[in-house]
C-alpha positions in Angstrom: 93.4 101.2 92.2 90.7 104.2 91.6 92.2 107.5 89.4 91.0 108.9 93.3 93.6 106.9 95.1 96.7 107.0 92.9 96.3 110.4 93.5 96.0 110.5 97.1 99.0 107.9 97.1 101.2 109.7 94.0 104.2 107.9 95.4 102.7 104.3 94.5 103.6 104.6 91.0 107.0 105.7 91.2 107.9 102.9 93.4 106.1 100.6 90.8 108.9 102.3 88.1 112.2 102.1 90.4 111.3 98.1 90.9 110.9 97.7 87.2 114.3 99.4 86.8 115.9 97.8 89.0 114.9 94.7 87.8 116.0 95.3 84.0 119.2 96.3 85.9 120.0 93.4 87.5 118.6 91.2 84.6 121.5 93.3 83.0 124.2 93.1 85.0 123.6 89.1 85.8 123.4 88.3 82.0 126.6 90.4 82.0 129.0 89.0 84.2 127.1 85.6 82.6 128.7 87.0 78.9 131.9 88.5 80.4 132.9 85.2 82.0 132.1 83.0 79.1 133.4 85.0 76.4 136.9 84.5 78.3 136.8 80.5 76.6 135.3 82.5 73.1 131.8 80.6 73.8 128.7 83.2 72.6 126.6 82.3 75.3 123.1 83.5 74.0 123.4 81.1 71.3 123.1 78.6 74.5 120.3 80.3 76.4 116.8 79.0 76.2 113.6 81.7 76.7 113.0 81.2 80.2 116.7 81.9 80.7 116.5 84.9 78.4 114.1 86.3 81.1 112.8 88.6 78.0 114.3 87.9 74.9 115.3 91.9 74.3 117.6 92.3 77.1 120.8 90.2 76.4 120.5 92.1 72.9 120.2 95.5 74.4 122.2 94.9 77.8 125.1 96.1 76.5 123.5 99.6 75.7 121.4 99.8 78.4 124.4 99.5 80.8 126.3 102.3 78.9 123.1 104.5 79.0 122.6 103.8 83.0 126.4 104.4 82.8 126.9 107.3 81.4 124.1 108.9 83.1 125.4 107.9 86.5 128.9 109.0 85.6 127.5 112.6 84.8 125.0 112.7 87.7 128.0 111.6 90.0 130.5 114.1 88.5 128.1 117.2 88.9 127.2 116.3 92.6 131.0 116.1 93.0 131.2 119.0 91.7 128.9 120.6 94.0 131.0 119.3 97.1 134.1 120.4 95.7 132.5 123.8 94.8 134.4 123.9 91.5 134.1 127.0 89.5 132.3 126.5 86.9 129.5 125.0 88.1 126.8 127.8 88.9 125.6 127.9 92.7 121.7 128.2 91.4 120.7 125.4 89.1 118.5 127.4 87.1 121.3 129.5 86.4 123.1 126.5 84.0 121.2 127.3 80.7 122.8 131.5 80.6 126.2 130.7 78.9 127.0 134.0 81.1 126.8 132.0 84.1 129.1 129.6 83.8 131.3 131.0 85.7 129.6 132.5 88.5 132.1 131.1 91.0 135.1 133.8 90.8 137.9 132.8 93.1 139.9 136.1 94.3 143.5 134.6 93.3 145.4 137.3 94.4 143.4 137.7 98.5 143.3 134.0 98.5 145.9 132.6 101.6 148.2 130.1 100.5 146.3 127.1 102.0 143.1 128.8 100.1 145.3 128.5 96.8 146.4 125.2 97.8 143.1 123.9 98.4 141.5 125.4 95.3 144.0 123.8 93.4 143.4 120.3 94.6 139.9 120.8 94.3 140.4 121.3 90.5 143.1 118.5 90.1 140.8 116.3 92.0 137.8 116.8 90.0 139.6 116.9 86.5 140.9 113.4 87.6 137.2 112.3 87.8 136.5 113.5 84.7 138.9 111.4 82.9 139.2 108.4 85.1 136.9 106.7 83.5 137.1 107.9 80.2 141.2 106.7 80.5 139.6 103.2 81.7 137.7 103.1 78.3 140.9 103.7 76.1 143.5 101.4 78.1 140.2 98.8 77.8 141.1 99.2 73.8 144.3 98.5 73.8 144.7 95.2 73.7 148.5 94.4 73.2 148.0 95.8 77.1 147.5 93.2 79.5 144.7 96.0 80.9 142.5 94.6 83.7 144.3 94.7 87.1 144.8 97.9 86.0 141.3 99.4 85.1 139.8 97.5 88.0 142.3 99.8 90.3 141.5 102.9 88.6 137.7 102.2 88.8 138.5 101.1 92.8 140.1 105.0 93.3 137.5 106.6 91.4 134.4 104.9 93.3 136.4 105.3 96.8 136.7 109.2 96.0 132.6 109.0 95.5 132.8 107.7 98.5 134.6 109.8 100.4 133.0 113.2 98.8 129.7 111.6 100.0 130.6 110.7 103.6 132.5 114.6 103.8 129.5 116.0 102.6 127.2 113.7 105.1 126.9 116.4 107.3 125.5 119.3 105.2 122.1 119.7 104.3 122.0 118.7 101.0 121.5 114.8 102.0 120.4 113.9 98.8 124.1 114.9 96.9 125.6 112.6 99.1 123.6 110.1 99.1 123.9 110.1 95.6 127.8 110.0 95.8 127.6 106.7 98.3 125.5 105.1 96.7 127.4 105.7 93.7 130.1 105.1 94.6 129.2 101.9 96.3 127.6 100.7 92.9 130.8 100.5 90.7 132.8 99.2 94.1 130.4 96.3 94.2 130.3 96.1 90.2 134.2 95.8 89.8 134.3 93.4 92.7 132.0 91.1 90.7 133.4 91.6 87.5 136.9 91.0 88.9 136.0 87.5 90.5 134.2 86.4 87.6 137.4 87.2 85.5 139.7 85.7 88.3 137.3 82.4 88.1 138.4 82.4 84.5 141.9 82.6 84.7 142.3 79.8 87.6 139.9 77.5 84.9 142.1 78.3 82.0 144.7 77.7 84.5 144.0 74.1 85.0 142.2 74.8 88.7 138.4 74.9 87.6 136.2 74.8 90.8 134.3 71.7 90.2 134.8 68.1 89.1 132.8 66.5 86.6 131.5 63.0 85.6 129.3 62.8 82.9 127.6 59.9 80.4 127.9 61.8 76.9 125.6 59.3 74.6 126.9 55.5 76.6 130.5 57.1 76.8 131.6 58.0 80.5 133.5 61.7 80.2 135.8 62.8 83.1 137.5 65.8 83.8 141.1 65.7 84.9 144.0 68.0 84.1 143.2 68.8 81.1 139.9 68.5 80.4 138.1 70.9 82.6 134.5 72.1 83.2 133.3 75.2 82.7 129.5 75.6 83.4 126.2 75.0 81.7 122.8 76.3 80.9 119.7 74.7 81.0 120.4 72.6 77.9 124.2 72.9 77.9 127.3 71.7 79.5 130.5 73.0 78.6 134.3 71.7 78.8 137.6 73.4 78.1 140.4 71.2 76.3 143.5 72.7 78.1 146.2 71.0 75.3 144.2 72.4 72.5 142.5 75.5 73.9 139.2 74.9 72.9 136.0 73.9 73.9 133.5 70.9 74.2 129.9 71.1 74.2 127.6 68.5 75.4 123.8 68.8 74.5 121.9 67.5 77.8 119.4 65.9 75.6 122.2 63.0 74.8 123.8 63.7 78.5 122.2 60.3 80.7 124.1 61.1 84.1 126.0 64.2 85.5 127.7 64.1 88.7 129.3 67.2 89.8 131.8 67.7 92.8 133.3 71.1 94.1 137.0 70.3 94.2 137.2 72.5 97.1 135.2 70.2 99.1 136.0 66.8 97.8 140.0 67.9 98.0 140.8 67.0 94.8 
C-alpha cells in the first residue's frame, strides 16, 4: 500500500496492530491455562514444547509479564471508567483537569443539603468503588497464602468483581458516553470468560488427580503394552510427549513418542468406562 493510501485509509494500520495484539494475547492466555493445568502434576511444560508449539520462542518466557502488564492496565482503565459511572469524588469531571493536584477534588458533595437517600447513595457509591479497588488486589494476597486452600474462593471474588463491570456498563448503556461502557462490558466479560477457563482447567485437574482422568489410554512404550487403569492415569501430551500420573506414588511418567509404536486413546465419557 502507497504512503498516499494509508493516509486516506489511517484506520488500516491500527487494525493491523489490535490483530497482532490480540494474537500475542491469546498465544498468552492458551500457553497459560496450558502451564496452569500442568503445573498442578509439578510437570514444567516448556521443557516439553517443541518450536512450532512455542509459536515464538519469547512468549511462554514473557507470558507471565505480559498478562500482568495487559492486567494491570485493564484493571486501572476499568476502575477509572467505573469511576466515571459512579461519579466518585475525586475523579475530576474534565480529563485535562487530572495533572493540577488542586483538582483532585473538583467533585464537592454538599453533606449537609444532601437528602438522606442522596447520603445514602453517595455512600454506596464510595463503598462500592473502594471494593473495586481492592478486590483484586485481596485476590493477589489470599493467592499467597498457601496454607489456604484459596481458589473457589478467588474465582468468586473475581466472578463479583467482573459482574459489577458488568453491571456499571449495562447502567451506563444509555448515556452518551458509549465507549465507558463498552469498556466496562467488555471488561468485565474478559475476566468472566478468563476465570471460567481457568476454573475448568483446575477442576480437570483435580477429577485426574482424583482418579477420574477423561480419557483412556493404551500405549506400546518400546515392545511393552502400557495401560491406564485406577491408578495409572493419563494426563496429556505434546507433540513429542505423553504424560501419566502414578496415583499410589504421586508422580509422573513420561513417555518420549520417538520410542512410543501405538497409542490408542478413548474418552471415558464415551466408551463408559
Amino acid at each position: 500500500m502507497s504512503e498516499k493510501q494509508k493516509k486516506n485509509n489511517p484506520k488500516t494500520h491500527l487494525s493491523a496492530q489490535h490483530l497482532t495484539l490480540g494474537y500475542i494475547i491469546l498465544v498468552c492466555l492458551g500457553y497459560s491455562q496450558k502451564s496452569i493445568f500442568y503445573t498442578c502434576f509439578d510437570i514444567d511444560i516448556t521443557n516439553y514444547l517443541n518450536i512450532e508449539e512455542y509459536l515464538l520462542f519469547f512468549l511462554p518466557l514473557g507470558s507471565g509479564l505480559i498478562i500482568m502488564a495487559i492486567g494491570f492496565i485493564g484493571y486501572i482503565g476499568l476502575l477509572l471508567s467505573a469511576a466515571k459511572v459512579l461519579n466518585v469524588p475525586f475523579l475530576p469531571t474534565e480529563p485535562n483537569k487530572l495533572s493540577k493536584p488542586e483538582n483532585l477534588l473538583v467533585r464537592h458533595f454538599n453533606w449537609q443539603g444532601a437528602s438522606l437517600n442522596k447520603k445514602m447513595g453517595f455512600v454506596l457509591k464510595n463503598v462500592l468503588f473502594i471494593s473495586l479497588v481492592f478486590i483484586p488486589i485481596a485476590c493477589f494476597f489470599i493467592y499467597n497464602i498457601e496454607s489456604f486452600n484459596n481458589n473457589r474462593l478467588i474465582e468468586r471474588l473475581l466472578v463479583v468483581w467482573a459482574m459489577i463491570m458488568i453491571i456499571l456498563g449495562a447502567i451506563h448503556s444509555s448515556s452518551a458516553e458509549k465507549r465507558i461502557a463498552g469498556l466496562l462490558g467488555f471488561g468485565g466479560l474478559s475476566l468472566l470468560f478468563i476465570v471460567i477457563g481457568i476454573s475448568s482447567t483446575i477442576s480437570s485437574t483435580d477429577n485426574i488427580l482424583k482418579g477420574k482422568p477423561m480419557f483412556h489410554i493404551v500405549l506400546e512404550y518400546k515392545g511393552k503394552e502400557i495401560i491406564s487403569d485406577d491408578r495409572l492415569v493419563y494426563i496429556g501430551q505434546t507433540k513429542e510427549f505423553i504424560f501419566l500420573r502414578d496415583l499410589s506414588k504421586n508422580s509422573n511418567i513420561i513417555f518420549s513418542k520417538k520410542d512410543v509404536s501405538k497409542v490408542a486413546l478413548t474418552s471415558i465419557s464415551v466408551s463408559g468406562n
